[in-house]
C-alpha angles and dihedrals in degrees: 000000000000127000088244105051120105085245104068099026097059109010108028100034093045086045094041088047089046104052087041099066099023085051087099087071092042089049092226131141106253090211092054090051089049082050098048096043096046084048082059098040079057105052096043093074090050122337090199094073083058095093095050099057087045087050093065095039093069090031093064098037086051086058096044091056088046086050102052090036096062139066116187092033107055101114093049093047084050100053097036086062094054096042087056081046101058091036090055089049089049094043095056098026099032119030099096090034085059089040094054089052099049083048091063099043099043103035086229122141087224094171109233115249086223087207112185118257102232121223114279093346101146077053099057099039100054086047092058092046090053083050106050088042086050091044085052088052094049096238090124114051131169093019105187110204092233081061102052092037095062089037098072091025092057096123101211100069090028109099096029113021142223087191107237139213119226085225087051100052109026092057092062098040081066107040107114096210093063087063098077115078104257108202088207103056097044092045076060104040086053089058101050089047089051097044087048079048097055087045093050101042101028118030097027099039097049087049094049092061086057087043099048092041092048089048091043084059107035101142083062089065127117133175106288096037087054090058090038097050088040090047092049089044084052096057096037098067094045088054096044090047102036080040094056087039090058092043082049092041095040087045091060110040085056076070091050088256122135119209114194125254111277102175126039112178097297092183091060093061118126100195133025094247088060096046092063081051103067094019117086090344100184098046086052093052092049089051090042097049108031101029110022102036089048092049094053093051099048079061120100094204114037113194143152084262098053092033083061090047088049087050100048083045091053085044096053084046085058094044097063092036082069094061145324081263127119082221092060093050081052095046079055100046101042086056092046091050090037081056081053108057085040097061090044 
């Protein structure tokens, strides 16, 4: 189900707001509907990737029980979760990809296990990392699974992100003043879904239909249509990703539930560290907290050369994130080098 079909926009999303804050007559818990209900968002793309969300639901709670449980492994437990999460993430996103490569190197005709890419999971797994690390840290005590189910289930933020913190959502799931309907939080709400509409259906998509036809016939191109088509596809994603952020970020707010600001203004930007400020925030936060910040740390000399290296390394990190694509590794690479020359 997409933020823009019929479906959700006028069937799932008025039925999901209404049981939510009419659940006090049906005596039902409103986390468990929003459970229920993202459970079904979920399934309605593919059912089949069901199993595999689930799957790490009970995976990472597992490991925060054996975290807090323990007291001289900690560490291992620790490390051992965010090694089956990222194996998880590579053995759905990036099998073939490492196949196809071997292929190349090695001259071999390995077949491709064509396993199917579940929905959001590059989402849902960094969340649980951030969690367990935060778990580790003690910043997260006393996690009920009704909690931390709903955490990484909550539909809104599912298929594109924002990338959430477990301190920034449960408190206001349950928060019992966000459980009365409030007239001024779902006007604006209303009005976020339908700008990110407008962006979706109306700016991305046009330029989607210049974009596909200049790539269809990419022999036919000179100088001028090139930078048109790049410049289009440019603003198109833009458009398509900050379009499904502000659907996510509008849907929410109509629950009484704020999502943090995942877009500020990118093309504004007058350097290309502050681009990665306002572009993809939360994305940048989580590389910057739980990968670059670690790194350095785990150097003995920390200096302006090694602190570049680390960057480049946290770049290429986000590179492959994007997608099992060398492009993507080179989308990765030519911002982390482009950090580079900035700081110097």
């Amino acid at each position: 189900m997409l933020f823009y079909d019929f479906s959700y926009l006028f069937i799932f999303l008025p039925i999901t707001i209404i049981f939510f804050f009419f659940s006090k007559f049906l005596k039902i818990d409103r986390k468990i509907i929003l459970i229920f209900l993202s459970v079904f968002f979920y399934s309605w793309w593919n059912i089949y990737y069901l199993p595999v969300i689930l799957f790490s639901i009970l995976m990472n709670y597992f490991f925060y029980k054996k975290i807090v449980s323990s007291t001289n492994n900690r560490k291992r437990n620790l490390i051992f979760g965010i090694i089956l999460n990222i194996l998880l993430l590579v053995i759905f996103k990036y099998t073939d990809f490492i196949i196809q490569n071997i292929n190349i190197l090695l001259s071999t005709n390995l077949n491709y296990l064509n396993l199917p890419f579940p929905l959001a999971i590059s989402f849902f797994t960094f969340q649980s990392i951030a969690f367990l690390v935060n778990v580790y840290d003690e910043d997260i005590i006393n996690v009920k699974a009704k909690d931390f189910f709903l955490f990484i289930i909550f539909f809104p933020p599912l298929i594109a992100g924002p990338i959430v913190k477990y301190n920034l959502m449960t408190p206001q799931f349950s928060n019992p003043n966000n459980y009365f309907f409030n007239k001024r939080n779902f006007i604006i709400g209303l009005i976020i879904l339908s700008i990110g509409l407008i962006k979706k259906v109306y700016f991305a998509n046009t330029l989607a239909g210049f974009v596909d036809l200049g790539h269809d016939n990419i022999n036919q191109l000179n100088f001028l249509s090139s930078w048109m088509v790049s410049i289009c596809f440019t603003f198109q994603f833009y458009f398509d990703f900050s379009g499904y952020v502000d659907m996510a970020t509008g849907s929410a707010l109509m629950l009484n539930i704020v999502l943090p600001q995942n877009f500020n203004s990118p093309f504004k930007s007058t350097s290309i560290i502050n681009f990665w400020q306002r572009w993809h925030i939360t994305l940048t936060n989580f590389l910057t907290n739980f990968i670059y910040y670690p790194l350095l740390k785990s150097i003995n000399k920390i200096n302006f050369f090694n602190s570049m290296i680390a960057t480049i390394f946290v770049f290429f990190i986000a590179g492959i994130w994007h997608g099992p694509s060398w492009n993507f590794v080179l989308f990765g690479l030519f911002h982390g080098f482009g950090l580079v020359i900035n700081h110097i």
